[in-house]
N, C-alpha and C positions, 0 to 999 in steps of 0.2 A: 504494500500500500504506500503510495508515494503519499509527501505532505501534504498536498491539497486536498487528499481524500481525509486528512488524518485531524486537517482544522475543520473540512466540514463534516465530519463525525464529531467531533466535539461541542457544535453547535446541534448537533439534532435534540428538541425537546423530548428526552427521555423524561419515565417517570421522577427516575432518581435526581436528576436536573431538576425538573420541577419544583421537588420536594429541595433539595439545598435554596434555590431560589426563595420560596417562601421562607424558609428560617432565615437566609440571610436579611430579607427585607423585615421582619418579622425583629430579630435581634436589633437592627440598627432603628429599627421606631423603636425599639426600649430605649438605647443608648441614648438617641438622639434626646428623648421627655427626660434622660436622667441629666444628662449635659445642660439641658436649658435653664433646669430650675434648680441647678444649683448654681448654674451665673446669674440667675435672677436673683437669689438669697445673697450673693456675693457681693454685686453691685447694691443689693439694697444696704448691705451690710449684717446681714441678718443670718449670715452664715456662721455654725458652731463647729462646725467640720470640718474646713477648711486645711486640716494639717491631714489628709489620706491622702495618696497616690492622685485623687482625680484633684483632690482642691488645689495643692501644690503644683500642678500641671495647670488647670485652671487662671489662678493667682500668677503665676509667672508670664503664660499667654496677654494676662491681661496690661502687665507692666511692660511688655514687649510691644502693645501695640503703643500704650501712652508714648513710648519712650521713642519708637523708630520714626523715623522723618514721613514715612509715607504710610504711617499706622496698619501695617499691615501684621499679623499674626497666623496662628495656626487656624485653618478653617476647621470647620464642624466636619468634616471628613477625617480632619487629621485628628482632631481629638477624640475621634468613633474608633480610628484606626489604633489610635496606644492604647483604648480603653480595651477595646480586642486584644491587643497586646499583653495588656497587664494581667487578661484574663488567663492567655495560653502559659505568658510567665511563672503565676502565680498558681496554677490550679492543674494546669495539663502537663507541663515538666514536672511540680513536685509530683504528683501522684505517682507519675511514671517511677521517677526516682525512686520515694518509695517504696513501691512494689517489688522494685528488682532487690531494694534493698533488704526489701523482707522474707524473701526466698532466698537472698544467698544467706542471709544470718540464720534464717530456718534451718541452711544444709550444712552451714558453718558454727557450731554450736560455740566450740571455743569462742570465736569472733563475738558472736553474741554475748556471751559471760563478760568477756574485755570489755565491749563496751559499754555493758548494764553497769559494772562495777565501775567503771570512769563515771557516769551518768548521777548514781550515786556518792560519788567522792562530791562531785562538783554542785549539786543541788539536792542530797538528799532527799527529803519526801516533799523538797517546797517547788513551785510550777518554774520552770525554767524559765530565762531572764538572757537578752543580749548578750551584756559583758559574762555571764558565765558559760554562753554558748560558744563565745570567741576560744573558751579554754580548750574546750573539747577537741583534742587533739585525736584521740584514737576513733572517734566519730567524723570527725574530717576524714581520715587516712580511708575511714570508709567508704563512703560517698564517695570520696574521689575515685575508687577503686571500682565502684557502678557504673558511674560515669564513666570511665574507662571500657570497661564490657559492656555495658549497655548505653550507648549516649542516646542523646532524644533525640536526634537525624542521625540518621545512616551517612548522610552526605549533603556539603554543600555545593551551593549554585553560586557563580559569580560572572558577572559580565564586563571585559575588560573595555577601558573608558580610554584608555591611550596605548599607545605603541610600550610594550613591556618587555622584557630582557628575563627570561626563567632561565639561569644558566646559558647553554648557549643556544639557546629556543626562545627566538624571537615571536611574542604574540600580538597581534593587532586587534586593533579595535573592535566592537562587535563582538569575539570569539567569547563561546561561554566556555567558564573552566568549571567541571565538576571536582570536587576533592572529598575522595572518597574517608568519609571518617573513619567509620567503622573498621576498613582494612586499616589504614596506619593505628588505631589502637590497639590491633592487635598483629603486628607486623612482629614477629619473632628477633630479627634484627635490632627493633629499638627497643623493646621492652624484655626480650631474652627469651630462652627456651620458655620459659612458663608463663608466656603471652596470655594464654588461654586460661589459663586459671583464675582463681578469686586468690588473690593476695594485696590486703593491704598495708604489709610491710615496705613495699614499694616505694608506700610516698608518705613514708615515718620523716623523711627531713625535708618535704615538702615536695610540690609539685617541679621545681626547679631542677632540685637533684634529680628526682625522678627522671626525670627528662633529659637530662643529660644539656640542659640547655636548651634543648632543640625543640623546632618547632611541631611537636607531635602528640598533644594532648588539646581536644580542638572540643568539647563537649559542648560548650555554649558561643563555635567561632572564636573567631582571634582580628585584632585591631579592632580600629576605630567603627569597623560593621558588628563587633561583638556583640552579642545577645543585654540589650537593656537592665532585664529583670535577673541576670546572673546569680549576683549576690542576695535582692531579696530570693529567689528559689532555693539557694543552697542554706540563708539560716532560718527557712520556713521548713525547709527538710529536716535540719538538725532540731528545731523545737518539737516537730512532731514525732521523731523519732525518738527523743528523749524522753517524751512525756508515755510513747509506747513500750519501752523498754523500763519505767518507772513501773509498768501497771502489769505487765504480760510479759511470760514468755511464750515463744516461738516456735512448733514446729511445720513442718510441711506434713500435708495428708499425703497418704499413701497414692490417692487419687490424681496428683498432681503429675501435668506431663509436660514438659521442657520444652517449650515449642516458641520459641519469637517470633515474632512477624512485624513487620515494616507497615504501621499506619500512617499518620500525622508522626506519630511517635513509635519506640518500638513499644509493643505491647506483648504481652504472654498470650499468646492463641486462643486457651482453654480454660484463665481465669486461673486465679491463685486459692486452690485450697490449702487455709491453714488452720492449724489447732493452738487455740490462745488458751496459756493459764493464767487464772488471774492470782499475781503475788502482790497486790497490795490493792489499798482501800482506792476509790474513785474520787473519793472526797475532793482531792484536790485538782482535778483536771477540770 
């Protein structure tokens, strides 16, 4: 099938078209009623909220347009477009993360103990707190080690803007470069014979060492196109994992079967059966 069949296959109103169509239309009349009337509350001054992701994004647009010679700011498309953002941020990479992370501590029991017992050094039975999540080092080592076998793209896209020099591989404009993540994090070369396994000893003295310097740990991109919501995902991950590892442990059900797949995100095929104990009071979650 040559491309022209392949754009106007893409255009044919399937059902499944349809149906994204309406959600999409559907989701952005939400966004749009939620954006209006909190710059309405804003400008009246009447906003109590003002300090979340949308007011601060908000609040700043707003000083951008006072402040620029030809008052021009972020349109309502681009504020619909981070609020999207802050969504996939905040709610579709953690989860993902998450879950892989709760199947490898489910099959990795040690790991699990290490980092229940860190969990408890550093917050005891009281609800976990920024500065005490910045400590968590052997929960970092974790997460990064997920993110390494399971990053949330398989791969990036990128679209070169000028005449570029990749070694001695001249690219021009137009050409898109895929960069396959998933293979260089687990390229046996940069990370060694035990690529493929769950070890988060790896990156006990950080992601630097780890790395060797180089540029081959790519989970949320790299440069100035890096992923936004980076760090809020990684210590929404660490808060909720702590507060998991406060209440339960972990193991995997028998039923469970190993299968990733490539969605938006990678996701486990068949759904994560686990069997939670519960070691301590709820009280305080």
């Amino acid at each position: 099938m040559d491309s022209g069949w392949i754009v106007i296959a893409s255009l044919l109103p399937t059902k499944l078209r349809k149906r994204m169509k309406e959600i999409n239309c559907k989701v952005r009349g939400l966004l749009e009623d939620i954006v209006t009337k909190r710059e309405k509350t804003m400008k009246e001054g009447r906003a109590d909220d003002d300090d979340d992701l949308l007011g601060l994004l908000l609040k700043s647009n707003m000083k951008e347009i006072r402040e620029s010679s030809d008052q021009k700011g972020m349109s309502m498309e681009d504020v619909i477009g981070e609020c999207k953002a802050f969504n996939f941020a905040g709610q579709e990479t953690t989860a993902v993360l998450l879950t892989w992370t709760l199947i490898l501590l489910s099959k990795y029991q040690k790991w699990q103990d290490r980092a229940r017992e860190e969990v408890l050094q550093v917050f005891g039975n009281n609800k976990p707190d920024f500065d005490g999540s910045s400590r968590l080092k052997i929960v970092s080592m974790i997460l990064n080690e997920v993110l390494r076998l399971y990053p949330p793209g398989l791969m990036m896209m990128r679209t070169v803007q000028k005449t570029t020099n990749l070694g001695d591989i001249q690219v021009r404009p137009g050409v898109v470069l895929f960069v396959p993540t998933i293979l260089i994090h687990h390229d046996p070369e940069i990370w060694g014979d035990d690529a493929k396994e769950f070890n988060p000893e790896r990156f006990s003295e950080g992601v630097s060492k780890a790395t060797k310097n180089k540029l081959c740990f790519l989970p949320f991109s790299w440069g100035p196109r890096n992923c936004i919501g980076q760090n809020f995902s990684f210590t929404e991950a660490k808060v909720a994992l702590t507060l998991i590892l406060q209440n339960f442990s972990m193991q995997l059900s028998p039923s469970y079967k190993h299968a990733p797949i490539p969605m938006l995100t990678t996701h486990p095929q068949y759904g994560v059966p686990l069997t939670l104990t519960r070691i301590g009071s709820l009280d305080r979650i």
